[in-house]
C-alpha positions, 0 to 999 in steps of 0.5 A: 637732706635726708629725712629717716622714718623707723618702722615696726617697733613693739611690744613681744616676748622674750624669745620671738622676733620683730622686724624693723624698717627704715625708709629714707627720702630725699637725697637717697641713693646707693652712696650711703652706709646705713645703721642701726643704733638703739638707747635705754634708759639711763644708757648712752646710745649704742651701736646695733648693726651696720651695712655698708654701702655698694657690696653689702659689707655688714658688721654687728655688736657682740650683743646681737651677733647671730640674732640680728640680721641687717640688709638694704634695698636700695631700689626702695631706699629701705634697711631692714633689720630682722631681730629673732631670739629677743632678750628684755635686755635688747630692750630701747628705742631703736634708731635708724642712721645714714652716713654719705660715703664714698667708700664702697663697702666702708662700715662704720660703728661710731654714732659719731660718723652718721649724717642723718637720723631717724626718729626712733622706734620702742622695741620692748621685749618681756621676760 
């Protein structure tokens, strides 16, 4: 089992940047492909950003290209995510997953594929 605890949401203003964290415990290791995952209201969840595990292999949504940045600390069993230039359209609760891979380097996008979960953070970002 892992267990996945989401840090560092918030309340900010269009433009400015919050950092997310995540910490895993339990059966943590380097054989995971962690991602970030984020849900409005009345929306479905959808995928943010992903890293992979091994060489670091990152892909993001469209959405956030270019103003999310996703990285991993093994050592510390931690994945980051840096959010700068905030939209209120990036809005949501922001969840953190981890997939058990043998893969090195496969990255995966679909909520589907993820083993674990956090609990989620609010982000909410005024206009």
């Amino acid at each position: 089992q892992v267990q996945l605890v989401e840090t560092g949401g918030g309340l900010v203003q269009a433009g400015n940047s919050l950092r997310l964290s995540c910490v895993a415990s339990g059966r943590t290791g380097s054989n995971y492909a962690m991602g970030w995952f984020r849900q409005s209201p009345g929306k479905e969840r959808e995928f943010v950003a992903t890293i992979s595990s091994g060489i670091g292999n990152t892909e993001y949504a469209d959405s956030v290209k270019g103003r999310f940045t996703i990285s991993r600390d093994n050592a510390q069993s931690m994945v980051n995510l840096q959010m700068n230039s905030l939209k209120p359209e990036d809005t949501a609760i922001y969840y953190c997953a981890s997939k058990i891979t043998t893969l090195t380097g496969a990255i995966y996008t679909r909520s589907s594929r993820y083993d674990y979960w956090g609990q989620g953070t609010q982000v909410t970002v005024s206009s």
